[in-house]
GUPA-431832 format. One record per residue (C-alpha): residue number from 1; x, z, y. Coordinates in nm, 2 decimals, m for minus. Example, Ala and Ser with C-alpha at 12.3 -4.5 7.8 and 13.67 -1.06 7.14 Angstrom:
REM GUPA-431832
PT   k     xx     zz     yy
PT   1   1.23   0.78  m0.45
PT   2   1.37   0.71  m0.11
***
This chain:
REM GUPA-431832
PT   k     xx     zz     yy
PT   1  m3.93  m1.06  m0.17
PT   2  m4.19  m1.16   0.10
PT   3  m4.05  m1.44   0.29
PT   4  m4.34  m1.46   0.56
PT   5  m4.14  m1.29   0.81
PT   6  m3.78  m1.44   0.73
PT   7  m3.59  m1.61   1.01
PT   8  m3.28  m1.89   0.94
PT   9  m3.00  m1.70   1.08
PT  10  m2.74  m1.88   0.84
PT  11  m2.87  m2.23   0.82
PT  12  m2.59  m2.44   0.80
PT  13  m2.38  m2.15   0.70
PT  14  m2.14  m2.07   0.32
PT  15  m2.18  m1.75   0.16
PT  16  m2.02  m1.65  m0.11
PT  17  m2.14  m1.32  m0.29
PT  18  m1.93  m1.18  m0.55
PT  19  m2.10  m1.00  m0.88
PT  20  m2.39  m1.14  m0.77
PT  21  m2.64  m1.22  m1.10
PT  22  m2.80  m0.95  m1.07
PT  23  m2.89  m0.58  m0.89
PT  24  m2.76  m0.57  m0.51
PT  25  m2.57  m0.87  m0.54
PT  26  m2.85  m1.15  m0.67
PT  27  m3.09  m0.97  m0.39
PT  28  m2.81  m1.03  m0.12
PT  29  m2.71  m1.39  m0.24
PT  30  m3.13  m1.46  m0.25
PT  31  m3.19  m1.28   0.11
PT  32  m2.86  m1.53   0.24
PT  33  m3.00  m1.82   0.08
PT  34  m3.35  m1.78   0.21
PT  35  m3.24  m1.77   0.54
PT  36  m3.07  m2.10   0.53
PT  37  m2.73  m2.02   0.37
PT  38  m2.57  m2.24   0.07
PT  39  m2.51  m1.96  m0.18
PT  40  m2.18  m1.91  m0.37
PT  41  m2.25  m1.68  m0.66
PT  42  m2.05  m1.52  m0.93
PT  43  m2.00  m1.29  m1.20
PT  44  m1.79  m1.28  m1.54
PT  45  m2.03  m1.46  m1.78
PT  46  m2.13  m1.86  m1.76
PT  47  m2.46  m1.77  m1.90
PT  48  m2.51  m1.53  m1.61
PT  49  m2.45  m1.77  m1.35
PT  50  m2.61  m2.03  m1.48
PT  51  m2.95  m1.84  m1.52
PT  52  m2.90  m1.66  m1.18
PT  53  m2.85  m2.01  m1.02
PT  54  m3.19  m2.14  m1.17
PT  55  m3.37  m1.83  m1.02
PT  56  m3.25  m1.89  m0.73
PT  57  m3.27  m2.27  m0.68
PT  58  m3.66  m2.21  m0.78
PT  59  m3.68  m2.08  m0.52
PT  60  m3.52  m2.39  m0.28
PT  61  m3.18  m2.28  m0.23
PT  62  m2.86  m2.45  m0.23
PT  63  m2.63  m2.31  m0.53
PT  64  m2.29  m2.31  m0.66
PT  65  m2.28  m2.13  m0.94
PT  66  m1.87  m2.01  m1.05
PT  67  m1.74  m1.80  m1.31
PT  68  m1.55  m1.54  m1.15
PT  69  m1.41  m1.25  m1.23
PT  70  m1.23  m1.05  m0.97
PT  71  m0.91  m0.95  m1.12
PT  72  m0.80  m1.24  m1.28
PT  73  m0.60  m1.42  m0.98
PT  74  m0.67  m1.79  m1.13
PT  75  m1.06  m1.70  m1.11
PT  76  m1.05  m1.58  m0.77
PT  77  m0.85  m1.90  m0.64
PT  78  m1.09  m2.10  m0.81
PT  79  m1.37  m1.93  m0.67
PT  80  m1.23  m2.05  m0.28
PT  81  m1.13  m2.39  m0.42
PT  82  m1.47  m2.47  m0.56
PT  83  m1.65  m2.34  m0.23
PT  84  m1.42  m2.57  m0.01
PT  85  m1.45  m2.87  m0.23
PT  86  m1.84  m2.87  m0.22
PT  87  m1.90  m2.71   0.09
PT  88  m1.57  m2.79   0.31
PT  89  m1.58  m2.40   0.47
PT  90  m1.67  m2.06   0.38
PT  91  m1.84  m1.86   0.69
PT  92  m1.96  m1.53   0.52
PT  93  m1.75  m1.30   0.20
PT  94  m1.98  m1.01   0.07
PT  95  m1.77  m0.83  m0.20
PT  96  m2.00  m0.64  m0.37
PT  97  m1.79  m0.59  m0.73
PT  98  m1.77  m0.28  m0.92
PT  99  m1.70  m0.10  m1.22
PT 100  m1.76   0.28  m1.30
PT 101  m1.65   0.32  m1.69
PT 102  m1.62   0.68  m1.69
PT 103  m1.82   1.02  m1.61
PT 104  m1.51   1.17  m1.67
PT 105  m1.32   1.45  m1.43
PT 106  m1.07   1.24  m1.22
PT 107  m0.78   1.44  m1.37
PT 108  m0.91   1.39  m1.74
PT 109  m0.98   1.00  m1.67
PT 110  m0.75   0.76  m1.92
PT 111  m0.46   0.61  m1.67
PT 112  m0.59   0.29  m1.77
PT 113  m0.97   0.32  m1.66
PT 114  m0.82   0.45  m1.30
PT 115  m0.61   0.16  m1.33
PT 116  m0.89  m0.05  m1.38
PT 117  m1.17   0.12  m1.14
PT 118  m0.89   0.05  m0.85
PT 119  m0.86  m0.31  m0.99
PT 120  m1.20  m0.42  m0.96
PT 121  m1.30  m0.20  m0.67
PT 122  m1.07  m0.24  m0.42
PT 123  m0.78  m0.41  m0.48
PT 124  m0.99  m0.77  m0.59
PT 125  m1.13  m0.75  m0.25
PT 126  m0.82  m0.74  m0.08
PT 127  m0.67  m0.99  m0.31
PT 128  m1.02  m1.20  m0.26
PT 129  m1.01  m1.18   0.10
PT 130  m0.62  m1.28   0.11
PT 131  m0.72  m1.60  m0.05
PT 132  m1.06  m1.65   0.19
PT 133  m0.89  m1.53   0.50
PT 134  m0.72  m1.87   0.59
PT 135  m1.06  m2.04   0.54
PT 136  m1.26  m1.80   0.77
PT 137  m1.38  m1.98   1.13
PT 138  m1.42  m1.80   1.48
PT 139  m1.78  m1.61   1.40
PT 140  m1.72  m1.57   1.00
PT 141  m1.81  m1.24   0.84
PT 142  m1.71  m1.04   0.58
PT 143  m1.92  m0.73   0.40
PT 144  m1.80  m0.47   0.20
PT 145  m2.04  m0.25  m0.02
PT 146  m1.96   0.06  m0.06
PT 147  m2.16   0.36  m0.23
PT 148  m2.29   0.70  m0.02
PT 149  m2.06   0.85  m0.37
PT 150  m1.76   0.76  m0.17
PT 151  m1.84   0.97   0.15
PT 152  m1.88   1.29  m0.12
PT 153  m1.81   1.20  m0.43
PT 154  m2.02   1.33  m0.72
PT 155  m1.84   1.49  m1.02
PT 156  m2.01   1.30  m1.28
PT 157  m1.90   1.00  m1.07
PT 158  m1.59   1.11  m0.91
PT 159  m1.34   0.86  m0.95
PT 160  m1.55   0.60  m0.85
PT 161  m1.64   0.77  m0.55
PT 162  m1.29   0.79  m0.48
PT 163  m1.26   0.43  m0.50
PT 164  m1.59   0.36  m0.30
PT 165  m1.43   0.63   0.00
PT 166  m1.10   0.35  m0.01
PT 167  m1.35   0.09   0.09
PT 168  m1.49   0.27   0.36
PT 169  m1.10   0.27   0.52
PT 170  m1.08  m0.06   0.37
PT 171  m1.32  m0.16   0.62
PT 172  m1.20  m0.01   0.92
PT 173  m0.86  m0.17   0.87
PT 174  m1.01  m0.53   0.75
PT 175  m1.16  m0.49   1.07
PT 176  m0.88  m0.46   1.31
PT 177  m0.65  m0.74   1.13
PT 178  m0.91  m0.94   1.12
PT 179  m1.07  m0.92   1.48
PT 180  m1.13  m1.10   1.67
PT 181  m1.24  m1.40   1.50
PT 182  m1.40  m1.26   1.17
PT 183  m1.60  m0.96   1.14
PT 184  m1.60  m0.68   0.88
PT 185  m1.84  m0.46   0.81
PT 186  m1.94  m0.23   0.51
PT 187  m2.28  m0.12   0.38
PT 188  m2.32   0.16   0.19
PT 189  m2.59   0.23  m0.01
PT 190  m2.79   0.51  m0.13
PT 191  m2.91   0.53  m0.46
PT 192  m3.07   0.23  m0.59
PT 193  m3.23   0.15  m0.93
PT 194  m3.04  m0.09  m1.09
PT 195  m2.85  m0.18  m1.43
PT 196  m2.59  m0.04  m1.31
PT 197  m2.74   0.32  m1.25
PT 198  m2.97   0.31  m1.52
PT 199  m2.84   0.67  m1.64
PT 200  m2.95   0.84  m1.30
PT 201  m3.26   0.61  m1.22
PT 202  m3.45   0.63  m1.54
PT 203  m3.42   1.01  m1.66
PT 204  m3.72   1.08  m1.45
PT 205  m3.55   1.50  m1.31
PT 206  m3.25   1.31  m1.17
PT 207  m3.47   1.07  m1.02
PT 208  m3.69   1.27  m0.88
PT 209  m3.42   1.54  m0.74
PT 210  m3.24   1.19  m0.61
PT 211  m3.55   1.10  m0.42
PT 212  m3.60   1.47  m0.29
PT 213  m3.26   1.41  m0.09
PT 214  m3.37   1.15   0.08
PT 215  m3.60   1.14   0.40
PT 216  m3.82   0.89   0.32
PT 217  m3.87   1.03  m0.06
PT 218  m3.80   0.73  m0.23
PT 219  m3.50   0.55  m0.40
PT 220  m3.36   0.25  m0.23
PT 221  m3.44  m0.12  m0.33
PT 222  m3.21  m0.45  m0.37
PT 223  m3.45  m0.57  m0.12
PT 224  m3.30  m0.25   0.12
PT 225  m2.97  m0.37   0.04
PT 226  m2.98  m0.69   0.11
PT 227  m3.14  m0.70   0.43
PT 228  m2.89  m0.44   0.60
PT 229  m2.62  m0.71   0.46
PT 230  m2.82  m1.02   0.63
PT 231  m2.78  m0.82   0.92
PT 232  m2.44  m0.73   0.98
PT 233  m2.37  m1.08   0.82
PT 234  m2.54  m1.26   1.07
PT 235  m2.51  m1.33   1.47
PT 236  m2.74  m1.04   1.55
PT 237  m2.45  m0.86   1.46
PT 238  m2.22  m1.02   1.67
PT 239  m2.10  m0.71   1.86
PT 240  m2.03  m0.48   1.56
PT 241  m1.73  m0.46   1.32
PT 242  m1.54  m0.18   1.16
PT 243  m1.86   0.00   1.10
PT 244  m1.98   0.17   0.74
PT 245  m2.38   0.15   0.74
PT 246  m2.54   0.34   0.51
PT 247  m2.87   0.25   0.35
PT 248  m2.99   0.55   0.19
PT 249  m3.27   0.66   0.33
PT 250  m3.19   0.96   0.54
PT 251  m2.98   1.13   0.20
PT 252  m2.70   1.29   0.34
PT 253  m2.39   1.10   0.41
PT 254  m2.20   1.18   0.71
PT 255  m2.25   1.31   1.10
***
């Protein structure tokens, strides 16, 4: 990432960045942190967090590195706990988690992989946010990712589209009950070459009929991600909440 041109628009500010060792989530907790922000991050494995920590702290930001995963209710109360005891306030949530087990038609997915898509893609973030809410100052922020599969979603990727259109609603409502002393907002990205969509981004004919849909004829970056999420994280965003951004390059999403 070049950092030349970065300003400190969360010095003195706590982030916390859910699923955030690697992909999206690492670039958005590195973007944060190298604009001033002491990082929370977190994902499922010890071993993940530790060596996502290191990166980032190489780098001179302030870590706390906590083994979370979003469904399990003891992990997400921990997850607050730690934050407050080290940090004494939390002024920005991004919940970026998600899970898409299945390529499976909606109405031929296993009961228990729906079960568990809603689990971890919208329902942790409600249940995260229930726990962070009474935390949140006057100016605090919260981002939702979202996926441009949830404003039409694809059929090898229905069900999670599904999902990913809850958390555009998610957003508008977060918004309202939340106003006016915390923000929500929602990015929604295009598709980016990660881990996580390693099937579409490395066969080279869906890649290159992915980047044909797109404007600026290219696939987007964690770098892309994160700096739309600095954005409507930050002050500069001060007069906008209950808004779904998408990041995706000019591929169509909505009117």
């Amino acid at each position: 990432m070049n950092t030349t041109k970065l300003g400190m628009r969360f010095q003195g500010k706590v982030a916390i960045v859910t699923a955030s060792t690697q992909g999206i989530g690492f670039s958005i907790a590195e973007r944060l942190g190298l604009e001033g922000a002491s990082v929370v991050i977190s994902s499922r494995k010890q071993q993940n967090v530790d060596v996502a920590a290191d990166k980032l702290r190489a780098k001179g930001i302030e870590v706390l590195a906590v083994v979370c995963h979003v469904s399990n209710a003891q992990h997400r109360k921990n997850l607050i706990d730690k934050t407050l005891q080290k940090y004494g306030k939390i002024d920005v949530v991004v919940s970026n988690a998600a899970v898409n087990p299945s390529v499976d038609p909606i109405l031929q997915t296993q009961d228990s992989i729906i079960d568990k898509m809603w689990e971890i893609n919208v329902k942790s973030t409600i249940l995260l946010l229930k726990d962070a809410a009474p935390h949140l100052p006057k100016g605090s922020s919260v981002v939702l990712i979202s996926s441009i599969a949830g404003y039409n979603p694809p059929r090898t990727m229905a069900m999670y589209g599904v999902t990913k259109t809850a958390v555009l609603g998610l957003t508008k409502a977060l918004a309202s009950e939340m106003a006016p002393n915390t923000r929500v907002n929602c990015v929604v990205p295009g598709f980016v070459p990660t881990h996580f969509t390693a099937f579409f981004s490395t066969n080279d004919a869906i890649r290159e009929d992915l980047e044909g849909k797109t404007l600026i004829r290219r696939l987007g970056t964690t770098e892309d991600m994160a700096a739309a999420t600095a954005f409507l994280a930050s002050d500069d965003a001060s007069y906008i909440t209950g808004e779904n951004v998408v990041v995706s390059g000019g591929m169509p999403s909505r009117l």
